[in-house]
C-alpha positions as CSV (number, residue, x, y, z in Angstrom):
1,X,14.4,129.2,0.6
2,X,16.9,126.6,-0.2
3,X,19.3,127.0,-3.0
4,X,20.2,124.0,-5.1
5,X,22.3,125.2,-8.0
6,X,25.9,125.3,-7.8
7,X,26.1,128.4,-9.5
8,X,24.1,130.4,-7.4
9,X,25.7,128.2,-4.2
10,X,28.8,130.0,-5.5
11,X,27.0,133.2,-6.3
12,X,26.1,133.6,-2.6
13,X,29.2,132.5,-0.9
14,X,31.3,135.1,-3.4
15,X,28.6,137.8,-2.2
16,X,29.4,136.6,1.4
17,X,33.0,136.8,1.2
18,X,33.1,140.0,-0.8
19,X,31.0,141.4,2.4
20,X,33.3,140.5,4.9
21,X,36.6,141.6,2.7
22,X,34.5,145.3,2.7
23,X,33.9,144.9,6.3
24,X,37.8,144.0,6.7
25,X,39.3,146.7,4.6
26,X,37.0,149.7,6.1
27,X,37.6,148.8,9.3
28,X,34.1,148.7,10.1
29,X,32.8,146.3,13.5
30,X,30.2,144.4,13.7
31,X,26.9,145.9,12.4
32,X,24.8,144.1,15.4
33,X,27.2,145.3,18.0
34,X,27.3,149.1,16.3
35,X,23.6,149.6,16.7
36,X,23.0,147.5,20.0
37,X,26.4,147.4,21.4
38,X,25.4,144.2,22.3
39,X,27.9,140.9,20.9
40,X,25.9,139.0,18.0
41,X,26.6,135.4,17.8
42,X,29.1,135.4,15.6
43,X,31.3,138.3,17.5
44,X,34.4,136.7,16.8
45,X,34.3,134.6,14.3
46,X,36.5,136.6,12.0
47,X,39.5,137.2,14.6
48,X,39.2,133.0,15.1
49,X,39.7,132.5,11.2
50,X,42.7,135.3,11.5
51,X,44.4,132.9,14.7
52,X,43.6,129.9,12.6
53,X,45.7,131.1,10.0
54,X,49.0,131.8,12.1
55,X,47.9,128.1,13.1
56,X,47.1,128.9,16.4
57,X,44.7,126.9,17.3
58,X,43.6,127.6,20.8
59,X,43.5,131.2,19.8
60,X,41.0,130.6,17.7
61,X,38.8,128.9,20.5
62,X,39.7,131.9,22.2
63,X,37.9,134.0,20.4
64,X,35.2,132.4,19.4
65,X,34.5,128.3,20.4
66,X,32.4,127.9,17.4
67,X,35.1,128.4,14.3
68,X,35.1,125.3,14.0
69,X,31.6,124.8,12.8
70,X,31.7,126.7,9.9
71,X,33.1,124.4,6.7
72,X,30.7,121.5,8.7
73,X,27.7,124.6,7.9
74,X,29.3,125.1,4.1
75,X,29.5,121.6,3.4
76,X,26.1,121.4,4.7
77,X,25.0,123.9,2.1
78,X,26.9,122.7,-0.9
79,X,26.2,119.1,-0.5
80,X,22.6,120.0,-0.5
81,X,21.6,120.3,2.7
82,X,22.5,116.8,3.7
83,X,25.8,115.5,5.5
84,X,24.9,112.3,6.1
85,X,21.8,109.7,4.6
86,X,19.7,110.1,8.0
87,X,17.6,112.8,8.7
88,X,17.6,112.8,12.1
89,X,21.8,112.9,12.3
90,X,21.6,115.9,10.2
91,X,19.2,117.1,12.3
92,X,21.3,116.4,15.2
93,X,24.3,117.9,14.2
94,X,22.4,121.6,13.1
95,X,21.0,121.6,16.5
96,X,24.2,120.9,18.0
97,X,26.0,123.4,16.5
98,X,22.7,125.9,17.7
99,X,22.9,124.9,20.8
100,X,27.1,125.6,21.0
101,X,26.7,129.2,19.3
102,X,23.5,129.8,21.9
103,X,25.8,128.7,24.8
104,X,28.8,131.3,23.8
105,X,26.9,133.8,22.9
106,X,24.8,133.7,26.3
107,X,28.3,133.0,27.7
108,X,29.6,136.6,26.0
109,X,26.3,138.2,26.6
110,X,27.1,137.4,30.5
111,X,30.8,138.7,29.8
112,X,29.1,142.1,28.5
113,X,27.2,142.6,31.2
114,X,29.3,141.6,34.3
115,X,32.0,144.2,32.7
């Protein structure tokens, strides 16, 4: 289902972000890796943003190589599910960005399990 109002673009990302604040301020962990103990994709992600704002940037890779992707993946949702006029280089840069959070996460799985 793909969203093409602003407001409810908005909506959603104020949902999202009110989400992670709870998850933040309870102190709860990742819901994926609470019921499987297993690392979800997106393991992470949160501690990157926290490094990226003491500007430390290879922290951030450090804890998860993907930060980066995310405002490309909001952009990609606000500006209507197109970065660029060509299909296929959308295309191209979604699966790129699958195939890097595949790669860590298979990467952290191995991590997990050689531990």
């Amino acid at each position: 289902m793909k969203i093409h109002n602003l407001k409810e673009k908005l909506f959603c990302c104020l949902v999202f972000l009110l989400c992670l604040a709870a998850l933040m301020l309870f102190h709860i962990p990742c819901p994926v890796k609470w019921l499987t103990t297993l690392p979800c994709p997106g393991c992470g992600m949160t501690r990157a943003y926290l490094r990226l704002l003491h500007l430390d940037i290879l922290g951030a890779f450090q804890m998860h190589p993907m930060f980066w992707s995310m405002p490309i993946l909001v952009a990609y949702f606000f500006k209507d599910y197109r970065l660029f006029r060509k299909k296929w280089l959308n295309d191209g840069v979604l699966i790129l960005i699958a195939v890097g959070f595949a790669a860590q996460w298979i990467v952290k799985l191995v991590m997990h399990f050689s531990a």
